[in-house]
Every structure is written in structure tokens, then in C-alpha cells.
DSSP file (Angstrom, degrees, kcal/mol; ACC not computed):
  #  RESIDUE AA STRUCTURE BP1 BP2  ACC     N-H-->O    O-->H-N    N-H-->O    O-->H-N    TCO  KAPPA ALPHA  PHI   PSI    X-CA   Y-CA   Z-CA
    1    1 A X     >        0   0    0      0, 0.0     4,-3.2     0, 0.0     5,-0.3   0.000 360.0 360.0 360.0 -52.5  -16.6   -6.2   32.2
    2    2 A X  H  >  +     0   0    0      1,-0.2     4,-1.9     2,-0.2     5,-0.4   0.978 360.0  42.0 -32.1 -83.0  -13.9   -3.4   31.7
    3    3 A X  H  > S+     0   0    0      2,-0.2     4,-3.6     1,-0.2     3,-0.4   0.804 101.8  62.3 -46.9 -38.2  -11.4   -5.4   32.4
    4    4 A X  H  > S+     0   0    0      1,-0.2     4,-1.4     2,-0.2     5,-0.3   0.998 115.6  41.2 -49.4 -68.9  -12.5   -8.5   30.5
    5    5 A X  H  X S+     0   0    0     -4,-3.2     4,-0.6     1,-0.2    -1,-0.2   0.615 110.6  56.0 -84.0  -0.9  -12.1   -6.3   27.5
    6    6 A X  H >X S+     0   0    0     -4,-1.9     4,-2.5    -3,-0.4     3,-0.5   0.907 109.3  44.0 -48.2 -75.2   -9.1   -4.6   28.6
    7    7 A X  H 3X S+     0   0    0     -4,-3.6     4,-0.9    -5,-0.4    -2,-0.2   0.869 112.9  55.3 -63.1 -21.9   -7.2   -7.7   29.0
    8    8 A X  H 3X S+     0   0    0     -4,-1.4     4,-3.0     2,-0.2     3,-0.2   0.844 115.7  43.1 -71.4 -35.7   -8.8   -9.1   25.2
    9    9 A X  H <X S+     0   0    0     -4,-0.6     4,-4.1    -3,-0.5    -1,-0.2   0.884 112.8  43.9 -75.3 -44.8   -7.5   -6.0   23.7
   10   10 A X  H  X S+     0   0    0     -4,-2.5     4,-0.8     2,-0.2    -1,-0.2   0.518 114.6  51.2 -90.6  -6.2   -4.3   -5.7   25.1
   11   11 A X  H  X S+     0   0    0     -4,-0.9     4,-4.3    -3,-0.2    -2,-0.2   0.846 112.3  50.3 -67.6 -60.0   -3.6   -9.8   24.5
   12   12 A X  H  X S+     0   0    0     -4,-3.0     4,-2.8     1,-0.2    -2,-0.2   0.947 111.9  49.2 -39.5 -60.9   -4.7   -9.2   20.7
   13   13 A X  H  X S+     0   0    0     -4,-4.1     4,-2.1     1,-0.2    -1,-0.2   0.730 109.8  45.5 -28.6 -57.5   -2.4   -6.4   20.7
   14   14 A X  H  X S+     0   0    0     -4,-0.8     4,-3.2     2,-0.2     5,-0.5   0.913 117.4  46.8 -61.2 -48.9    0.8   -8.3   22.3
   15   15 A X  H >X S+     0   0    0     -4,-4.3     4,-2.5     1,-0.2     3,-1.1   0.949 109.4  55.3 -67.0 -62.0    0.3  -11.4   19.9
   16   16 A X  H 3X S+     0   0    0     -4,-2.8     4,-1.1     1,-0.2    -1,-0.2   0.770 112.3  41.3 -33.2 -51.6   -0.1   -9.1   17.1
   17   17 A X  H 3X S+     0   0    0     -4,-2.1     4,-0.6     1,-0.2    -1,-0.2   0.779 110.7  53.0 -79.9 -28.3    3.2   -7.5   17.8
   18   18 A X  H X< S+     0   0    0     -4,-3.2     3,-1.8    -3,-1.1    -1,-0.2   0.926  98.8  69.5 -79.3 -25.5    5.2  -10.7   18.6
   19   19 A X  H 3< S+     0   0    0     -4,-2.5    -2,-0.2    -5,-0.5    -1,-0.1   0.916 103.6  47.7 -21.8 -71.4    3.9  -12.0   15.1
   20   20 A X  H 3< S+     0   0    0     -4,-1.1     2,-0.3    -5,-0.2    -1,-0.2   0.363  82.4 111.5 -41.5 -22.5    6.1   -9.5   14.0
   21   21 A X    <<  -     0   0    0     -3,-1.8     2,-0.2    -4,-0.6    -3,-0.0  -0.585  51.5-151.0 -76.1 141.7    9.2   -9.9   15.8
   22   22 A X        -     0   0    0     -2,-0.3     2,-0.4    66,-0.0    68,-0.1  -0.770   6.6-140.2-131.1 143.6   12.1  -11.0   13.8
   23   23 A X        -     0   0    0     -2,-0.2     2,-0.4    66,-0.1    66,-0.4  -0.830  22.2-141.9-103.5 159.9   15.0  -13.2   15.4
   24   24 A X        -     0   0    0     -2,-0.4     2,-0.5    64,-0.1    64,-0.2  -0.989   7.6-152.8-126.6 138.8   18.7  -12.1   14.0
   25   25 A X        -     0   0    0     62,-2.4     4,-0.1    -2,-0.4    60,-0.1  -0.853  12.5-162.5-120.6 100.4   21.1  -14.5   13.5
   26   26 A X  S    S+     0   0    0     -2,-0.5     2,-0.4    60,-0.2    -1,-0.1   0.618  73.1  89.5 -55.4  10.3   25.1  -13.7   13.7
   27   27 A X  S    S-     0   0    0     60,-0.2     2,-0.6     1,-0.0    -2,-0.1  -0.609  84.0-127.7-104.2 143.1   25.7  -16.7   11.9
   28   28 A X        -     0   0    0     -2,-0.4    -2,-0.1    58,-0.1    -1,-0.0  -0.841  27.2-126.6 -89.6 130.7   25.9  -16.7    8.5
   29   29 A X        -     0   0    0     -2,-0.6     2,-0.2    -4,-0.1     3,-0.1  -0.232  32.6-115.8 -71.7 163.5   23.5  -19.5    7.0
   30   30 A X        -     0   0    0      1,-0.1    21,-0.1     3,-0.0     2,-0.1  -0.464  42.2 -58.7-104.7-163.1   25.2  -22.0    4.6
   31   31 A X        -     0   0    0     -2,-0.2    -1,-0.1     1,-0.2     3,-0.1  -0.418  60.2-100.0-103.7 116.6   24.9  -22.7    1.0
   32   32 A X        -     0   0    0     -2,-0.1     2,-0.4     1,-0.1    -1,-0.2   0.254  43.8-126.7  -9.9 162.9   21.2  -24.0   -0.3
   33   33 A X        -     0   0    0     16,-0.2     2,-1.2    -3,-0.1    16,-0.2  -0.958  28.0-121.9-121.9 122.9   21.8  -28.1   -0.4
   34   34 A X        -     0   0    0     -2,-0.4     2,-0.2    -3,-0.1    -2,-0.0  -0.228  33.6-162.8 -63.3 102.0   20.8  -28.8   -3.8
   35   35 A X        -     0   0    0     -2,-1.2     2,-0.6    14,-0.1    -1,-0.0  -0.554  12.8-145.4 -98.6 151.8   18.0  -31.4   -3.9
   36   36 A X        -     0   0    0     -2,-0.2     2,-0.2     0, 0.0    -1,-0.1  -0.920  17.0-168.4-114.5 135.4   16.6  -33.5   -6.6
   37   37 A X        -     0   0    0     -2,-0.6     3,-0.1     1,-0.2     9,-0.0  -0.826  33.5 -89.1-129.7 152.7   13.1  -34.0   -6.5
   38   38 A X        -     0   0    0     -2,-0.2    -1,-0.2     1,-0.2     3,-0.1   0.148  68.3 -71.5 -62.0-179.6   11.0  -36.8   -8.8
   39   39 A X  S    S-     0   0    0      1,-0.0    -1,-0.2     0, 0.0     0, 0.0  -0.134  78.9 -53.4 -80.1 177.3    9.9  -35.4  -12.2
   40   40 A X        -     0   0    0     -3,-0.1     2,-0.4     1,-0.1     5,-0.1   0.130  52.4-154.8 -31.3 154.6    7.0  -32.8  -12.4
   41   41 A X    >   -     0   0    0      3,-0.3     3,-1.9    -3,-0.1     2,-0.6  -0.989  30.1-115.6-150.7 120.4    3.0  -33.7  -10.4
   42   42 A X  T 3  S+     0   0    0     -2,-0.4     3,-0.1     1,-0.2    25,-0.0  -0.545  92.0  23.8 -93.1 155.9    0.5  -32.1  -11.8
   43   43 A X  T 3  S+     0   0    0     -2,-0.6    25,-0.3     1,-0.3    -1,-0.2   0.114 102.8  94.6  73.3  -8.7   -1.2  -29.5   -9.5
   44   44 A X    <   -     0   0    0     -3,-1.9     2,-0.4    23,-0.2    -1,-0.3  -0.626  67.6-132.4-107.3 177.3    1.5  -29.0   -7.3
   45   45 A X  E     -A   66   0A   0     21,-1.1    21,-3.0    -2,-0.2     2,-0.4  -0.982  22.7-132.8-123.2 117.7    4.4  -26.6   -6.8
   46   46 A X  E     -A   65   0A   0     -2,-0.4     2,-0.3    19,-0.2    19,-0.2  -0.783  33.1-153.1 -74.7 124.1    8.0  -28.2   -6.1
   47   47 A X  E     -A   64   0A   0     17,-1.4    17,-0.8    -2,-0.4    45,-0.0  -0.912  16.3-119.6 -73.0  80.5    9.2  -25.7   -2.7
   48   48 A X        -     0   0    0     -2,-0.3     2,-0.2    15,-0.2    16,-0.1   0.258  24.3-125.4 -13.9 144.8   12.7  -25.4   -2.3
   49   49 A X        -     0   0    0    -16,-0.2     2,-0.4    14,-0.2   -16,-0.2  -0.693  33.3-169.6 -89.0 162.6   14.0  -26.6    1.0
   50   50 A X  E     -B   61   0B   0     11,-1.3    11,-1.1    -2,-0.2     2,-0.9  -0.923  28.3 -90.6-151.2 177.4   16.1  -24.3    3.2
   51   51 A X  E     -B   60   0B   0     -2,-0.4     9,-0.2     9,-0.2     2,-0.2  -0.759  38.5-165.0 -67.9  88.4   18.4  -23.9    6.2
   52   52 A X  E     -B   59   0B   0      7,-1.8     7,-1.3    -2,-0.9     2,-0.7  -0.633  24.2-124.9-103.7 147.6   16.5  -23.0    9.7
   53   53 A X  E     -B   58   0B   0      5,-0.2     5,-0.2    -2,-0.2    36,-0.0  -0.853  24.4-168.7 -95.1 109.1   18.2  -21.6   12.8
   54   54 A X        -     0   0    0      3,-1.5    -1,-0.1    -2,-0.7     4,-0.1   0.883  61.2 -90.4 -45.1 -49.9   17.1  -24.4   15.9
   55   55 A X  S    S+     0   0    0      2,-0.2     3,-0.1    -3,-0.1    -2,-0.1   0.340 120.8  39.7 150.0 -32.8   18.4  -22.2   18.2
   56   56 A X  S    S-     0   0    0      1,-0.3     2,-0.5     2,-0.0    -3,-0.0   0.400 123.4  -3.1-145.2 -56.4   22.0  -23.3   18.4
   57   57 A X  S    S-     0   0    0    -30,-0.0    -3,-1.5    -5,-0.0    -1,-0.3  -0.951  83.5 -75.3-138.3 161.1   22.8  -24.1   14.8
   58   58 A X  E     -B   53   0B   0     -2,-0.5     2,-0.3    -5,-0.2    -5,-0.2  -0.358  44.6-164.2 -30.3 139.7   21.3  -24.3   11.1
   59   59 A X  E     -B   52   0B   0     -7,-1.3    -7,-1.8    -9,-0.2     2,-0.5  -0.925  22.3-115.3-114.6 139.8   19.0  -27.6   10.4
   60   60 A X  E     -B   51   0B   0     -2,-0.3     2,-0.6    -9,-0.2    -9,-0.2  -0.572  22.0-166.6 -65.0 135.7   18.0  -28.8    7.1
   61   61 A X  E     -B   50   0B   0    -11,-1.1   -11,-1.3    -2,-0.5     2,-0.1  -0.948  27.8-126.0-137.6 111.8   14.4  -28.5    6.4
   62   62 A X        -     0   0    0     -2,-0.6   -15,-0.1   -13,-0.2   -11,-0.0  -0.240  19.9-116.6 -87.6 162.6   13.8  -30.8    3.0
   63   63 A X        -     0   0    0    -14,-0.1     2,-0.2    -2,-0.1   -15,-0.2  -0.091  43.2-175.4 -58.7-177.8   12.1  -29.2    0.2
   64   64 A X  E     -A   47   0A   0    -17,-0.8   -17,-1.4   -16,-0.1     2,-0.4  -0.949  32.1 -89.8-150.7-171.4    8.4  -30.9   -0.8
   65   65 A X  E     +A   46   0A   0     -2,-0.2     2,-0.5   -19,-0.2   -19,-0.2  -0.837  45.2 175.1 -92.3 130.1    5.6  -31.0   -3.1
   66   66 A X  E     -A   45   0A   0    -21,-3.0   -21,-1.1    -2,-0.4     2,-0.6  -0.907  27.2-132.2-146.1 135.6    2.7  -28.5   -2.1
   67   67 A X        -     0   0    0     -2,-0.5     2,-0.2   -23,-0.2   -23,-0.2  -0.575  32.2-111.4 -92.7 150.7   -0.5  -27.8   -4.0
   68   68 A X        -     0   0    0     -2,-0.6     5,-0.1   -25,-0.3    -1,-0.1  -0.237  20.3-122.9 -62.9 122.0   -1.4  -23.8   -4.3
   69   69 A X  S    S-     0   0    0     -2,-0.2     2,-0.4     3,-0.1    -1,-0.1   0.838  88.2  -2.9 -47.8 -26.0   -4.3  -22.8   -2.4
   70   70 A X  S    S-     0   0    0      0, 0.0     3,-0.4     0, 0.0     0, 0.0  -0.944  92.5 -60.9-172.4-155.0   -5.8  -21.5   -5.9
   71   71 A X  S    S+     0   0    0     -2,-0.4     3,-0.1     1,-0.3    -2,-0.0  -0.281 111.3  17.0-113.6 147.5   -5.3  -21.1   -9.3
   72   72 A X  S    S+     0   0    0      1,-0.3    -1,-0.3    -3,-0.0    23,-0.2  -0.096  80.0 150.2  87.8 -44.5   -2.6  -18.9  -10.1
   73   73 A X        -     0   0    0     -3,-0.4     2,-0.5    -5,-0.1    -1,-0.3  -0.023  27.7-158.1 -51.1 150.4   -0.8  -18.8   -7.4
   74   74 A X  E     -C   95   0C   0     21,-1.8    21,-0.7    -3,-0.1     2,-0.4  -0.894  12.9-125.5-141.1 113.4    2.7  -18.3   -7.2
   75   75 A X  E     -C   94   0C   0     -2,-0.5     2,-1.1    19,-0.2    19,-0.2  -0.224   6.8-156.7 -68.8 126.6    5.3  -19.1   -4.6
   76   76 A X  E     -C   93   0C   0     17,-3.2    17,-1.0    -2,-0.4    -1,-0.1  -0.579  24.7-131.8 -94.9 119.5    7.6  -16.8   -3.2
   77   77 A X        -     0   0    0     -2,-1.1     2,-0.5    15,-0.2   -28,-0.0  -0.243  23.5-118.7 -55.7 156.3   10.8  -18.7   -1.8
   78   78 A X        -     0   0    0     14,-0.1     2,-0.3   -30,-0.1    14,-0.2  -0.883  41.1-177.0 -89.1 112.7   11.8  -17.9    1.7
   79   79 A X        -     0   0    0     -2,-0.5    11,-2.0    12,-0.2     2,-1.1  -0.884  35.3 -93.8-136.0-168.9   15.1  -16.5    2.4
   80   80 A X  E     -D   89   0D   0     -2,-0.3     9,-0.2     9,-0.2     2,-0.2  -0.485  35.6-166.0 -69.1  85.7   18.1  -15.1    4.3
   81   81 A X  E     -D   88   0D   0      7,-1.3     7,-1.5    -2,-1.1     2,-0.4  -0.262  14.6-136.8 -92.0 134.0   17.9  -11.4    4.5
   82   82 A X  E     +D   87   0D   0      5,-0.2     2,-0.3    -2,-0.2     5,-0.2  -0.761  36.6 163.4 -83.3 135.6   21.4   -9.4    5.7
   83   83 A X  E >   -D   86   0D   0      3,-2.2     3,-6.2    -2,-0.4     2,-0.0  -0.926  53.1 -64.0-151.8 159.0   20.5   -6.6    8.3
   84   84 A X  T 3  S+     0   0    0     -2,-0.3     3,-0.1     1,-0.3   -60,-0.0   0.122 123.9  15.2 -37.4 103.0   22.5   -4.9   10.5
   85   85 A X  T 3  S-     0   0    0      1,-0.2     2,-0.3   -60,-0.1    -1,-0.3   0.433 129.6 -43.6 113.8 -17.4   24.1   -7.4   13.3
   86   86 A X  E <  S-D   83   0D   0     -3,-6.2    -3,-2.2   -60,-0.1     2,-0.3  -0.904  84.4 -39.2 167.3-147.2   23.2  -10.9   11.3
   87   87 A X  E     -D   82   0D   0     -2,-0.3   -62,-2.4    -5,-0.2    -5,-0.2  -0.992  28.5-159.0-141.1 146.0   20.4  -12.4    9.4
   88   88 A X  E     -D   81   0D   0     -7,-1.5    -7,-1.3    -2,-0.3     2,-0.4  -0.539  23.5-133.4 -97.7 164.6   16.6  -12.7    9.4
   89   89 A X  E     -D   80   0D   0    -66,-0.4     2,-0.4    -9,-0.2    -9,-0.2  -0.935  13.5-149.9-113.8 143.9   14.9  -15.3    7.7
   90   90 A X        -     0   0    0    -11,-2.0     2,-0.2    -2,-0.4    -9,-0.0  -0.857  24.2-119.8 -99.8 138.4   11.8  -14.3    5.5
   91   91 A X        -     0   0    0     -2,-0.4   -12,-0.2   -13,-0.1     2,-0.0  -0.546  21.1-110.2 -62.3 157.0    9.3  -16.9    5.2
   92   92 A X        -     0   0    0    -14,-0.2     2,-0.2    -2,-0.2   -15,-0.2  -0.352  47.0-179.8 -75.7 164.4    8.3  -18.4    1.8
   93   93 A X  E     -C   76   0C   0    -17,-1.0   -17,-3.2   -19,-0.1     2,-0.2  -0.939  30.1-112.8-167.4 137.4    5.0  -17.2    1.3
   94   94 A X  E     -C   75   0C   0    -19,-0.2     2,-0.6    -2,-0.2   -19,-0.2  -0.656  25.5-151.3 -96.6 159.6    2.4  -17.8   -1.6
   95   95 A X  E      C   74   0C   0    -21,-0.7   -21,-1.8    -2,-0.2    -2,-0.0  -0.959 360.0 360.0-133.9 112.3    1.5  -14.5   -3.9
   96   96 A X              0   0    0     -2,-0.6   -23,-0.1   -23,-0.2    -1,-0.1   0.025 360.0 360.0 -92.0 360.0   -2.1  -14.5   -5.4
């Protein structure tokens, strides 16, 4: 039984902490692509689209419509943060 809850602890632990791990990317991302999206829908939030690192190069990832999990909410775009060695990506994220 020790060990069953050994290894549960120490699993949570490891996922918590790769949650957290951030990849850095020498590359410098390139320039938003501007998109034009149909007029206004009401109850949703137009989300910028952005630039994602594959692995090997940038991919486009097109913007959308998404409704806010609940009144008020307000979306924080996702970007490209400079740190030492490259760049991280922040995720977009919504702010309640």
C-alpha cells in the first residue's frame, strides 16, 4: 500500500512539474498574419490567431469565434515572450 501511494504522489508531482515546463525557441516567430473575420456574433469573443512552433518551424494556427465560459470574461491573447536564449510562447488564457 506504501508504494501504491508513493508512486500516486510522486506521478502527480512529475505531471505537475512538466505542466510547467516551457520550450525556448531560437527562432524568432514572424509577424501576426492579419486575418479578417465575418462581422461581430453575439456571445462570442473573436481570438486572434497566432504562430506555433511544430517542432521544426512556425505553423499558422487560424484565429476563431469562442464563447466565454461566463459573463464577463475577458480574453488574454497568447504571445511570444523574449527570454534569455529565444522565445517562449504564453498561452492565451481567459481572465474572470
Amino acid at each position: 500500500m506504501k508504494k501504491f501511494l508513493l508512486m500516486t504522489v510522486a506521478a502527480a508531482v512529475l505531471s505537475t512539474s512538466a505542466a510547467f515546463a516551457q520550450i525556448i525557441v531560437r527562432v524568432a516567430p514572424p509577424p501576426p498574419i492579419v486575418e479578417h473575420h465575418e462581422h461581430e456574433r453575439r456571445g462570442y469573443v473573436w481570438i486572434d490567431g497566432y504562430h506555433r512552433w511544430d517542432g521544426h518551424r512556425y505553423t499558422w494556427v487560424h484565429g476563431r469565434w469562442d464563447r466565454p465560459p461566463r459573463p464577463g470574461a475577458v480574453w488574454i491573447p497568447g504571445h511570444w515572450d523574449a527570454r534569455p536564449g529565444g522565445y517562449a510562447w504564453i498561452p492565451g488564457r481567459w481572465r474572470y
